[in-house]
C-alpha angles and dihedrals in degrees: 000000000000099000088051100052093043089058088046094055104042099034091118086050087056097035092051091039097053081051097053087053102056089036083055101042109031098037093164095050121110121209143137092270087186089055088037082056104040075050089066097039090056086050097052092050089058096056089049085054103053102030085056099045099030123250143039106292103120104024085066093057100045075054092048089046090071086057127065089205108319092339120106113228087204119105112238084241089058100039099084092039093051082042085057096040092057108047084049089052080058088069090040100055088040091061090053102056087049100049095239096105109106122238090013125142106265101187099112138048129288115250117228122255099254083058092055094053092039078061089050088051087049095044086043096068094068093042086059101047090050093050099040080040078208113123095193081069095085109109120240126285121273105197120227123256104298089210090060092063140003086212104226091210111021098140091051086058091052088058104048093043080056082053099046088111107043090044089055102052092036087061104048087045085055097050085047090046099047097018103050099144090052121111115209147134097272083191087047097049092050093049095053091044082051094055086043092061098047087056095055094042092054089040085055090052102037099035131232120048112273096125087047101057094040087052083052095045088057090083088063130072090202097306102345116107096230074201114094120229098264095047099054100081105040081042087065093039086058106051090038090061086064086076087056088046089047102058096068087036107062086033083051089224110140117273113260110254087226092059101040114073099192150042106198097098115038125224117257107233106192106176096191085072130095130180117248115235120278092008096124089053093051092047084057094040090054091041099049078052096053082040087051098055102036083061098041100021091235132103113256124253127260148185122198119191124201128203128222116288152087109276132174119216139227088238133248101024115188124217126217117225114290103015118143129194127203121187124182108255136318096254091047107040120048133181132202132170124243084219106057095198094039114091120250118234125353115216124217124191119318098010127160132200125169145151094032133120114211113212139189099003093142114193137331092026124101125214087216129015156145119265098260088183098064118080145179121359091358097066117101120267099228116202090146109054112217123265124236102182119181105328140134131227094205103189151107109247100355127112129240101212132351116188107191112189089209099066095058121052125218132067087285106077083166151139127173125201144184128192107359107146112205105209086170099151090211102353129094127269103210119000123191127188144163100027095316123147141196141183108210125184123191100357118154125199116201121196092341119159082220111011084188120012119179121182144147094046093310119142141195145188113214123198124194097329128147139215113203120180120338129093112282120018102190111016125190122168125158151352139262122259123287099293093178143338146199134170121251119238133231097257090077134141120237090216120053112319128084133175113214122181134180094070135159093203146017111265124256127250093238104022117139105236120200112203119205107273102006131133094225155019121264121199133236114258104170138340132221116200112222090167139319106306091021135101153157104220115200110210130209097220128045120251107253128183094359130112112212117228125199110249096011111149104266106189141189142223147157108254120209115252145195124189120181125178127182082008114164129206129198122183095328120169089041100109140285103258117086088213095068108019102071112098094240083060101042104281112160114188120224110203093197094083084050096096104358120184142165111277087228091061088247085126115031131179124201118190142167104201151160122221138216087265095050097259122154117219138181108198086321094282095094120044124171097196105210096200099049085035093222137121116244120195148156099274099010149056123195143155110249091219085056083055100043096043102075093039091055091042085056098053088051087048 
């Protein structure tokens, strides 16, 4: 898993290093360096394909797909440079796998060495069928773990890799027979509808669509068709006419002549094959998604439904954008991950889960995430935050959710739930980081170490949600990064007011400052504008033990925050096993974990709350004891009869 992970996150690095090579070493050479890239990003999916799942599978097809037939597509001037890019994206990749490439994603693991020439041997398949231009050199077939998928259709994708060929040259032939005014790369065309192909054949073995829509993506630079206009429509109709292809195909019944425009390449009849059920309808299901993005530039929507049952994952699953899935019913439909420590289904926009419970996932995975692998430009772009409705992460050290804002781009690092009990017996219910937020309503977190921990500038709302056991109940510490500083100048107020100039922005309502020399961090109230880099910044707190100094550093950050309203504890700070911190068992609460904070005010946590004995708190600061019947609070003690008592006389009165 490391290895693969390694290859997905760094597959740009690879892609724009294997360019600067042959840019370096073959100057005078003249190629599509945009097809010559998409080429080794196909490549590198393949080996994280194969390196994840066992075997060759897909490492063979990326070889067949430089041959029409037994023809090479490759240009003898090219042969010898794609020969040397590649055996040099051997040590690249190499390097990858194994951490030592510089500038190179770190997040994950580092792969072992045997992993990373397991990768060469892979890699090494395509460099020898180039070089031998004999198609008939790829080695056999080693089939995939057989315990990472059951491959639905399994048999469907072995006869149309048989028809790649034929599928490639029939539909150029249909765009030249009912498109003859169009202008277009006929190679280039083949070699898409080639790619095209792969992605639906490992799609029909691995199950879902994630090849399809990258192979569809592939028309795009971020949101830019790389299609021109003319060439959008009959691009559809083509790639639409492999479903029609595709129906005597997979049912191994000769093509229609009406339907086949061409004769160059014959048709593969293998009698011993029979389509699996339904694997005409999810070809045409995979091909009207790659036609849907490749018209609105957006993945298509779509709602999976899972029965009941107890199933176990090929974890992690990624969802595209817009994907919802249904189970039915947290007590009927359970989840757990094949890779305990891996975690379970990464969400994209506008995601949706809901009625399942999530079992088994032990630290540091997570039942719902973002993709922490993925980085840069390739992050999701989130403007609708996923959906948790009404599901449980039943489990010892997992966590239920972790929302990273670094794993999103956008100004909407964010996720929103109801209803998604954490029962995680030492583990953490909702976990937020890097500038992330959340707004959660009616989420209970059973025997967590932390039921909602914030840090590194992430921030959440709470609604009527409720900690019950376990060690911290609401949980705040640190701040993000600098995101911007002045220096304060000498007309300041010693209360709570500062002007700060040379700076690059106007301050944040919200923002944490940290003044030169001080304890702890205020917090930003108001702002008055004076110029450009000039303002008059209103505090919250007053600025206590601190002399002010004119041009001292004056800095800002995003603190993390928790705010909590109609929370309830019960029992919190007993213990995180279920078996000894009831009561009845021993279980001795410990209202200290109940809101926990830095000293020096980076994390803070606001609540309104009710406790197991019936108190109502505000932050802690502010406690109306219903048994004593008195008002506690920072600077005062008072019995609430002796606070009650005027202001009743007076209404008599």
């Amino acid at each position: 898993t490391n290895a693969h992970y390694q290859l997905v996150a760094n597959r740009e690095l690879i892609q724009d290093e294997v360019i600067d090579f042959i840019s370096r070493e073959y100057t005078a050479l003249r190629y599509d360096e945009i097809t010559c890239k998409r080429d080794v990003g196909f490549i590198v999916d393949a080996l994280a394909h194969d390196i994840l799942y066992g075997g060759n599978y897909a490492s063979r097809i990326v070889a067949e797909s430089y041959f029409v037939g037994t023809q090479s597509q490759l240009q003898p001037i090219e042969i010898y440079a794609t020969i040397d890019a590649y055996t040099e994206m051997q040590t690249i990749v190499g390097n990858v796998v194994l951490g030592t490439l510089p500038g190179q994603d770190l997040t994950n693991g580092v792969a072992t060495l045997s992993q990373a020439n397991a990768l060469s041997s892979l890699l090494q398949i395509t460099v020898d069928v180039i070089r031998d231009g004999n198609v008939s050199s790829i080695p056999a077939l080693i089939e995939p773990d057989e315990s990472w998928t059951q491959e639905p259709y399994r048999t469907d994708a072995n006869v149309i890799v048989a028809q790649r060929a034929t599928i490639q040259t029939s539909t150029v032939d249909y765009v030249d027979t009912n498109l003859s005014n169009l202008v277009y790369d006929q190679d280039l065309c083949k070699r898409d509808v080639g790619h095209i192909v792969d992605a639906l054949v490992i799609d029909l073995v691995d199950g879902g669509y994630e090849e399809s829509k990258d192979a569809a993506l592939e028309y795009y630079t971020g949101a830019l068709s790389l299609l021109p206009g003319e060439q959008l429509l009959p691009t559809v109709n083509a790639i639409s006419y492999i479903i029609t292809l595709s129906s005597s195909i997979v049912n191994n019944i000769t093509i229609d002549p009406g339907n086949l425009y061409q004769t160059a390449v014959s048709q593969v009849i293998d009698n011993d094959l029979t389509a699996e059920p339904d694997a005409l309808d999810n070809i045409t299901f995979l091909v009207a998604g790659i036609n849907s993005t490749i018209t609105d530039a957006k993945p298509r929507r779509i709602a999976i439904r899972i029965a009941a049952g107890d199933y176990t994952i090929r974890n992690p699953i990624k969802l595209p954008p817009n994907t919802a899935i249904w189970g039915s019913g947290i007590r009927s439909t359970s989840i757990r991950p094949r890779i305990l420590n891996q975690d379970m289904i990464y969400v994209d926009n506008g995601c949706y889960i809901a009625e399942l419970t999530f079992r088994d996932h032990i630290a540091p995975s997570a039942a719902v995430a973002y993709d922490p692998t993925v980085r840069d430009d390739l992050r999701p772009d989130v403007s609708t935050s996923p959906y948790i409705q009404n599901c449980t992460s039943r489990t010892t050290t997992g966590t239920g959710l972790r929302i990273d804002g670094l794993a999103v781009r956008g100004d909407i690092r964010s996720m929103v739930c109801d209803s998604y009990t954490q029962f995680n017996e030492g583990g953490i219910g909702v976990h937020i980081l890097n500038r992330g937020y959340a707004q959660l309503v009616s989420v209970f977190t059973i025997c967590c170490e932390d039921g909602f921990l914030c840090e590194s500038g992430a921030s959440t709302s709470i609604t009527n949600s409720n900690s019950s056991f376990g060690k911290n109940a609401l949980r705040a510490t640190g701040t993000t990064p600098l995101l911007y500083s002045g220096k304060l100048q000498a007309n300041v107020d010693t209360g709570k007011r500062i002007t700060v100039t040379n700076m690059p922005q106007v301050p944040n309502v919200s923002d944490a400052v940290f003044i030169e020399g001080a304890n702890s961090y205020y917090t930003v109230a108001s702002v008055e504008r004076i110029n450009d880099t000039t303002s008059n910044v209103n505090l919250i707190e007053s600025i206590v033990d601190l002399t002010l100094v004119e041009n001292a550093n004056v800095e800002f950050y995003q603190r993390s925050l928790i705010v909590a309203s109609s929370h309830t504890f019960e029992f919190v700070g007993s213990g995180n096993s279920i078996a000894n911190c009831l009561p009845s068992l021993g279980g001795v609460p410990n209202p200290e974990g109940e809101g926990v904070f830095d000293i020096n005010n980076a994390g803070k946590v606001f609540y309104t709350s009710t406790n197991e004995n019936g108190d109502f708190s505000v932050s802690g600061d502010f406690v109306i004891n219903q048994n004593t019947g008195t008002i506690t609070g920072r600077t005062f003690d008072k019995s609430l009869f002796a606070v009650l008592t005027p202001y009743i006389l007076a209404l008599e009165g």
